[in-house]
N, C-alpha and C positions, 0 to 999 in steps of 0.2 A: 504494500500500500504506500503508497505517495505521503512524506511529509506535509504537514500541516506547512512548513515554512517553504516546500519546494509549490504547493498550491497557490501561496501566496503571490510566489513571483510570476506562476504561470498567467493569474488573474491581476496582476499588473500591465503586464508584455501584453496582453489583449484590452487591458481595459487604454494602455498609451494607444496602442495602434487604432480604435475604434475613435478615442478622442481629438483624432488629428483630425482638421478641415482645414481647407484652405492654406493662407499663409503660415497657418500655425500648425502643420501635419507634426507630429514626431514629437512635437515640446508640449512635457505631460505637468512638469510643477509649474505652480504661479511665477516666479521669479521666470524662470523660460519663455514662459509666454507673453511677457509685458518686455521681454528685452528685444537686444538686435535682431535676433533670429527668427522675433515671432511679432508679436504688433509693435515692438518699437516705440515704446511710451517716451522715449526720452532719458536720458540716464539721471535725471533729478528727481525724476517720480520713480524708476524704479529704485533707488533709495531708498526715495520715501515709502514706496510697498514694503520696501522688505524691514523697515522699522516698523510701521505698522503689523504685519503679521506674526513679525518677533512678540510685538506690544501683546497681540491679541493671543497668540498660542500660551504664554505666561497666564492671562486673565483665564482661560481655559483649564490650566491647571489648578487655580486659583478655586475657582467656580465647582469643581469635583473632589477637590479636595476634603476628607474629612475631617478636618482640623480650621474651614472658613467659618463655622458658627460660632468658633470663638473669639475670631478677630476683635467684635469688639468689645468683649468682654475684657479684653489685654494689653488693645492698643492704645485707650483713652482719647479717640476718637471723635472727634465733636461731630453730633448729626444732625444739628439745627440747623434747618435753611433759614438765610438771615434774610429772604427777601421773599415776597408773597406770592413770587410766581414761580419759585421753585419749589420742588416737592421737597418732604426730606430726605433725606440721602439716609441708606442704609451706612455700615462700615466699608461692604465691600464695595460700593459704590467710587466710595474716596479712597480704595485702595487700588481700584483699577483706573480712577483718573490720575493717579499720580503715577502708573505703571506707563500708561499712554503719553502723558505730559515727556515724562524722564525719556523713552523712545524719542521722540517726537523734537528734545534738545539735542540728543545725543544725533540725531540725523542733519543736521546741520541745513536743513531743505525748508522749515518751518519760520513764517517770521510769525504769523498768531495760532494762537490755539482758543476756539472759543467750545465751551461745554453746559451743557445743563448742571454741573456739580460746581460751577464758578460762576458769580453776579457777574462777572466782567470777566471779557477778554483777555487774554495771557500775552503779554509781548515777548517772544523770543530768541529772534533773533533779524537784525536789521535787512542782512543781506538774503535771506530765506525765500524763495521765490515760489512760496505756496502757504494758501490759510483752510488749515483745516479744522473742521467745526465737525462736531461729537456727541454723542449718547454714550459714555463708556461701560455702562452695564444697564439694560433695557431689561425692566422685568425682575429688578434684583429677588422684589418682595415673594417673589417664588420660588427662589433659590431654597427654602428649609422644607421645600414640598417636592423637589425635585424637577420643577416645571423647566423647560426650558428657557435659557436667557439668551440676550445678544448683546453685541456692540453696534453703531451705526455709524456710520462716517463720509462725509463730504470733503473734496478738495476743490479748493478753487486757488485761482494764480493771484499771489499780490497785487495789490491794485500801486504802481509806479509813483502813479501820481499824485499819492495822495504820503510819498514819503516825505513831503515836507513838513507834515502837521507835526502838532505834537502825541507822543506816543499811546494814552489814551484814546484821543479822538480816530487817529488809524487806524488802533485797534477794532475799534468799534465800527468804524466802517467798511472796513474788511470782509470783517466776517457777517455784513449785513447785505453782502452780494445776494441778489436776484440766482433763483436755482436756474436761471436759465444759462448762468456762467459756467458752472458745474464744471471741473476739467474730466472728475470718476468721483465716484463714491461706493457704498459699499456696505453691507453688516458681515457680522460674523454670528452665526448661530451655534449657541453650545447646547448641544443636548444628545443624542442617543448617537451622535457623531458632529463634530467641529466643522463648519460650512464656512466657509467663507465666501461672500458674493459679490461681486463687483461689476461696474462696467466704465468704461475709458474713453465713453461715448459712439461705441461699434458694437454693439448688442451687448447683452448681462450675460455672463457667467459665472461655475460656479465651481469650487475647489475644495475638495475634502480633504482635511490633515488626515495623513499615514501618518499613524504614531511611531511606526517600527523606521523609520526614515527623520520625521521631523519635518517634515514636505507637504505643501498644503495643494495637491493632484487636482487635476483637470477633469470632473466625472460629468459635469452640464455642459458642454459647448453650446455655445447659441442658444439659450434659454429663450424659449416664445409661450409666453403665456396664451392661454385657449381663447378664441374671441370670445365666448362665452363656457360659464363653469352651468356649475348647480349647488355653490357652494356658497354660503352666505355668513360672517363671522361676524357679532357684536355681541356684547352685554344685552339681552333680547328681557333681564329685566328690570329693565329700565324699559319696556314699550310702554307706560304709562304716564313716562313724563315726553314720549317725543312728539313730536309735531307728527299733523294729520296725513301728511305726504307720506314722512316714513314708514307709518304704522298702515296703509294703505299698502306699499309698495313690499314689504313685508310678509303681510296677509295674502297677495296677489301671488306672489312666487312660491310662498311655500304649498300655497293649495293648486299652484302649475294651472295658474292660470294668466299668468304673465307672457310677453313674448316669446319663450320657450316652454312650451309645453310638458318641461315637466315639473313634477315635485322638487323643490330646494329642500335642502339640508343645512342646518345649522350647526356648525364646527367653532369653537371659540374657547383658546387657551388664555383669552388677558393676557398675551405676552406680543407686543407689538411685533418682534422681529419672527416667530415664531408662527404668527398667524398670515401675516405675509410671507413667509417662504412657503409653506401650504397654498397660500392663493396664486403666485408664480408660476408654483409648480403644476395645480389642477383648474385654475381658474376661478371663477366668481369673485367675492367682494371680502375684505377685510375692512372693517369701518369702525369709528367712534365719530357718531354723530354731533357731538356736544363740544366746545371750546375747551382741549384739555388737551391735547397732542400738538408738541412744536416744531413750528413751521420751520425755524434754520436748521437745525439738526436731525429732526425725525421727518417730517413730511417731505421736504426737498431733495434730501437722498435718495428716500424711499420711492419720490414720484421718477425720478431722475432712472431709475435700476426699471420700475414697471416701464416707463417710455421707450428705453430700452428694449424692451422684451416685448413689444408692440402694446404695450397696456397703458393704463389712465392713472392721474392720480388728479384728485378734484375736490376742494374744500364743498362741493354739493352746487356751488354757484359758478367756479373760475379754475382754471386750470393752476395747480397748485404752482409750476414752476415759475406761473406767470406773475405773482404776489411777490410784491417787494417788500422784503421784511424793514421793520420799523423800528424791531428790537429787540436783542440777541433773545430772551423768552416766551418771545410771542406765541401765543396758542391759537387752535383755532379746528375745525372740523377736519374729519380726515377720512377719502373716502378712496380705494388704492382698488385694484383687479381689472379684470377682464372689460375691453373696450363698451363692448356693448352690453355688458351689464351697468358699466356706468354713465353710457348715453340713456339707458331705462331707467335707472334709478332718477336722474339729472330731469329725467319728462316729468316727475311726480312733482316738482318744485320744490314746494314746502319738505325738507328733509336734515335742516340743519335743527337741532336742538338748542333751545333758548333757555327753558328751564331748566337750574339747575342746582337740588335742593344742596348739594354738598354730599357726595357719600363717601361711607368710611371704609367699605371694601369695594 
């Protein structure tokens, strides 16, 4: 009988040769594929990849670890958001923005870093010819239940001209670029395997860490979302506080009687990266109706990776990328999948959520 480890390689040697297309036949890790040989990002992004995946494979062991519950019991940790539009930060929250932050100086590629775990913008370094803006752990609060978590991330190119200000105010503008700038972005999904998804503006893909390697593999080439799913993901309750459209539109698909005729399904982990990589993957809708998901770090990647993969992303009224943010926390509706689910959903109108008693889970 064949080793387990001589299997392993046989199912690598076919899973590389299946994953070659096009320019990028033969180069099966991320690092290969974003270099000379394969899309050619530039040697200052792939840097910057490969600090970041350094960043994120560390938060991965981090996150599995059974010894993270007691980070903060030990590290004296402060978890109080000092400002009203940030949630509060778990420990591992601010242990993985600081894993990110520390990558991110050490790559010398970075002049801001802006996060959901910082009121403000980070200035790091002058000459750094890229700002990347971050969720560094999405979902922490389910990390002691075993749910899936991610990271999320956006690059965009310094903006030149605006290095004469002073170093707050470019901070902040920066990283208040339009997702229509996007140079890639990207999550990392940790859970029943370590994903990493990105795109560089030439469709999303997606890359599985081999542990027995340390290599984050090629297994999605060209990820294309289905024009239409059967799969519909929200907190469903909450249908008593949403507006008449959504609850409408809801009702209609799941009894298949919407423009696809059949029955919808409701899928829904509360873990942002984790619900969209499901909806990528099969299609239909990942959504939070309500003013609560952020538009520079969470919605703008995420819409940035679906466009990509021929899919939508749409505050319910505007094309997400097309919102110019106003302020690194800004929140705001978020509605991600399959094109023509959310040109159906977009018919109902009324489907943003207004009310919004405060909940505690």
């Amino acid at each position: 009988m064949a080793s387990f480890s001589g299997f392993l390689a046989k199912a690598h040697m076919e899973m590389t040769a299946a994953s070659g297309a096009g320019d990028t036949k033969g180069f099966s890790t991320l690092m290969e594929y974003v270099g000379k040989g394969g899309l050619d990002v530039g040697d200052d992004l792939v840097v910057l990849l490969y600090h970041i995946q350094y960043a994120c494979k560390r938060i991965a062991a981090l996150v599995a670890s059974p010894f993270n519950s007691a980070i903060g019991e030990h590290s004296g940790l402060a978890t109080v958001a000092s400002g009203s539009e940030r949630d509060k930060p778990k420990p591992l929250d601010i242990v993985a923005n600081e894993i990110i932050l520390s990558s991110l100086r050490n790559s010398g590629k970075v002049s801001v870093m802006a996060s959901e775990e910082d009121d403000a913008p980070v200035w790091i370094n002058d000459d750094g010819p890229f700002v990347v803006v971050l969720d560094p752990l999405d979902g922490s609060r389910n990390i002691d239940a075993s749910i899936p978590t991610g990271t999320i991330f956006g690059i965009y190119k310094r903006l030149v001209e605006l290095d004469h200000l002073p170093v707050d105010e470019k901070a902040s503008l920066n990283s208040l670029q339009s997702g229509t700038k996007l140079v890639a972005s990207g999550y990392v999904l940790y859970s029943s395997a370590t994903i990493l998804c990105a795109s560089f503006g030439s469709g999303t893909h997606a890359f599985t860490l081999d542990h027995s390697t340390g290599d984050f593999i090629l297994t999605h080439p060209s990820v294309t979302i289905p024009p239409r799913g059967q799969i519909y993901s929200v907190n469903d309750a909450r249908y008593f506080d949403w507006p008449e459209g959504l609850r409408q539109y809801i009702d209609t698909v799941r009894q298949g009687k919407g423009q696809y005729p059949k029955k919808y399904s409701a899928r829904y982990i509360c873990s942002l990266v984790a619900d969209f990589h499901r909806t990528l993957l099969y299609g239909g809708i990942a959504m939070n109706p309500r003013d609560h998901l952020r538009l520079v770090y969470e919605a703008n990647p995420l819409s940035f990776l679906a466009e990509q993969a021929g899919g939508k992303g749409s505050d319910g009224k505007s094309r997400i990328l097309s919102i110019q943010p106003v302020k690194l926390h800004q929140r705001l509706p978020l509605f991600l999948g399959s094109s023509e689910d959310i040109d159906e959903l977009e018919s109902y109108g009324d489907i943003q959520q207004k009310v919004n008693p405060g909940y505690e889970v």
